[in-house]
N, C-alpha and C positions, 0 to 999 in steps of 0.2 A: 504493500500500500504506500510506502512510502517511495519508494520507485516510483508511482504512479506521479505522485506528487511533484517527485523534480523533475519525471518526462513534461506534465503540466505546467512547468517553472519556465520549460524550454521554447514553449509555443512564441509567436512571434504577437504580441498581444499587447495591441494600442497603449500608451498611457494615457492618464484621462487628468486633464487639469494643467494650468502652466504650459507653457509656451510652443511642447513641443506636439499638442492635438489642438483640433478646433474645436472641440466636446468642452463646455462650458466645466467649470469646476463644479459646480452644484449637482451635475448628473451622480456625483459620488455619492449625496445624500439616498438619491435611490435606490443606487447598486449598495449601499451600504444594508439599504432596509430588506432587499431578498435576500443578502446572503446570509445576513443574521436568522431571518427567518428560515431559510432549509437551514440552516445548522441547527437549529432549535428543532426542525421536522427531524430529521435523519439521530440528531440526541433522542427526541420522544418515540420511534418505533425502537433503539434502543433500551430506552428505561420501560417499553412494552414487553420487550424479551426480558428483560432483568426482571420483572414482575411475574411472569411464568414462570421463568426458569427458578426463583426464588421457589416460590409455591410448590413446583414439584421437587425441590430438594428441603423443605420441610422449614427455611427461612421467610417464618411468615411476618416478621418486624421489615426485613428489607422489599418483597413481594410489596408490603403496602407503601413504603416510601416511594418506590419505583412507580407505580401505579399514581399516586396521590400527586406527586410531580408532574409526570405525564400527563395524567388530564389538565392541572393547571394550565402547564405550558402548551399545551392546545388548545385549550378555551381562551387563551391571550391574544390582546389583538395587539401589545407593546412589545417590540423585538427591538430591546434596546442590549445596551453591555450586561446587564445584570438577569435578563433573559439566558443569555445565550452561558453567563457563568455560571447562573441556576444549573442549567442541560448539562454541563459539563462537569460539574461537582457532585451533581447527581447521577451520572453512570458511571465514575471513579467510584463513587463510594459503594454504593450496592455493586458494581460490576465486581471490586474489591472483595464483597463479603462472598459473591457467588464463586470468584476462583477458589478463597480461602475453604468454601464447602469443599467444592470440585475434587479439589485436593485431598481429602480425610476418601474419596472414594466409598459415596453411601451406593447401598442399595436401594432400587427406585419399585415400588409394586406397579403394576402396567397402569394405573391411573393416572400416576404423576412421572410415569415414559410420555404418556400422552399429549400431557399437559408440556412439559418436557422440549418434545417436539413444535407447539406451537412457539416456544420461546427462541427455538432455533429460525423458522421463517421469518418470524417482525424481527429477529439479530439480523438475518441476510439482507430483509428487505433497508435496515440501519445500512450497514455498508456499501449497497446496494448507492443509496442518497451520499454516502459519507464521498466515496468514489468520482459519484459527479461533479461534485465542490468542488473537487479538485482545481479545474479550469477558472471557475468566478473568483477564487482565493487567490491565484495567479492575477489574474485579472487585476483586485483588487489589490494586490500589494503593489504591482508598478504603478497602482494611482495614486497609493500615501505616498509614495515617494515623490512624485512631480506633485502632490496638493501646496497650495500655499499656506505655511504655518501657520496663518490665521483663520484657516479651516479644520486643521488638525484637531482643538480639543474637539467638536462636535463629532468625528469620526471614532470615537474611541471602543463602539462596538466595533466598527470591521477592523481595526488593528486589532483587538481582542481575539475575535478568529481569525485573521492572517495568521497570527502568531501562533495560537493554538492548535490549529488546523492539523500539522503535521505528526503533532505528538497524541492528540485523540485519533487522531485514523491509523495508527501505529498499534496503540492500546484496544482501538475494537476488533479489528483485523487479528490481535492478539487473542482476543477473548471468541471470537466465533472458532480461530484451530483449534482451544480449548475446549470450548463446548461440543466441537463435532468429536474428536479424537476420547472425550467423556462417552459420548453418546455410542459410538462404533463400539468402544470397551465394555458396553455396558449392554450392547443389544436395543439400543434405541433407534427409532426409524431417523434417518441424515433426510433432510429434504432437498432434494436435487439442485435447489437456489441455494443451499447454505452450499454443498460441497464446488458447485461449477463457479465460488469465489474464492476457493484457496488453490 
């Protein structure tokens, strides 16, 4: 995933602002507002996997964080910095408790394989999102850099995920070889979308 990242770094992709586009600087407040919003989308079908996969491995304190997160941050219509660190602090930390289960190696009775499994597809469908960002994140880091400094503090969600970006797709990317390589050991159904992304 992170390959993916500096292949996406390498695209030939406009600057936006400052002298060297015709794209007014203001267009950045725009591109500022999707990209925080899919990264907030592609964090909540993650913290939707973290809430399954919680549940079937019997972590039902992290199961309702991940869940109770997730609807907020989709019922929001603010995708500002504190949005997008909410999403981000919240699939560290349950993603966190779900490896530390993973690890101890439970056994799962076929109702919570099941459940299990759903946690694996909203995981893929997360990387799935995480993957596409790639190019807008590119995008948007050669625009902080031609912005006029007196644009910058208003921009402080997409530097947020500029920044971010490369170290969360690193870390889910991590946590779906985890879960599938769980799931194969354990006799749990792989969903064709989790494995055709490792």
């Amino acid at each position: 995933m992170a390959t993916s990242f500096t292949a996406s770094a390498q695209f030939n992709i406009p600057s936006f602002g400052g002298s060297k586009s015709s794209a007014p600087a203001a267009d950045l407040g725009g591109q500022q507002t999707t990209l925080v919003k899919n990264f907030v989308a592609a964090n909540v079908d993650v913290l939707k996997a973290n809430s399954k996969m919680g549940e079937a491995l019997g972590l039902k304190a992290t199961a309702a964080d991940a869940e109770a997160v997730a609807q907020q941050l989709a019922s929001g219509s603010t995708f500002d910095k504190d949005a997008a660190s909410k999403a981000a602090t919240a699939v560290g930390d349950t993603g966190g408790a779900i490896a530390a289960k993973l690890a101890e190696k439970p056994a799962l009775d076929a109702a919570a394989k099941a459940t299990y499994t759903q946690g694996l597809l909203s995981l893929a469908k997360g990387v799935v999102r995480y993957t596409g960002l790639g190019k807008d994140v590119s995008a948007m880091g050669d625009g902080l850099k031609s912005a006029p400094l007196t644009q910058l503090p208003s921009l402080g969600a997409a530097s947020y995920v500029v920044t971010k970006f490369p170290t969360s797709t690193t870390e889910v990317l991590k946590a779906l070889k985890n879960a599938v390589d769980f799931a194969k050991s354990n006799g749990i159904e792989v969903p064709a979308e989790a494995t055709s992304l490792l």
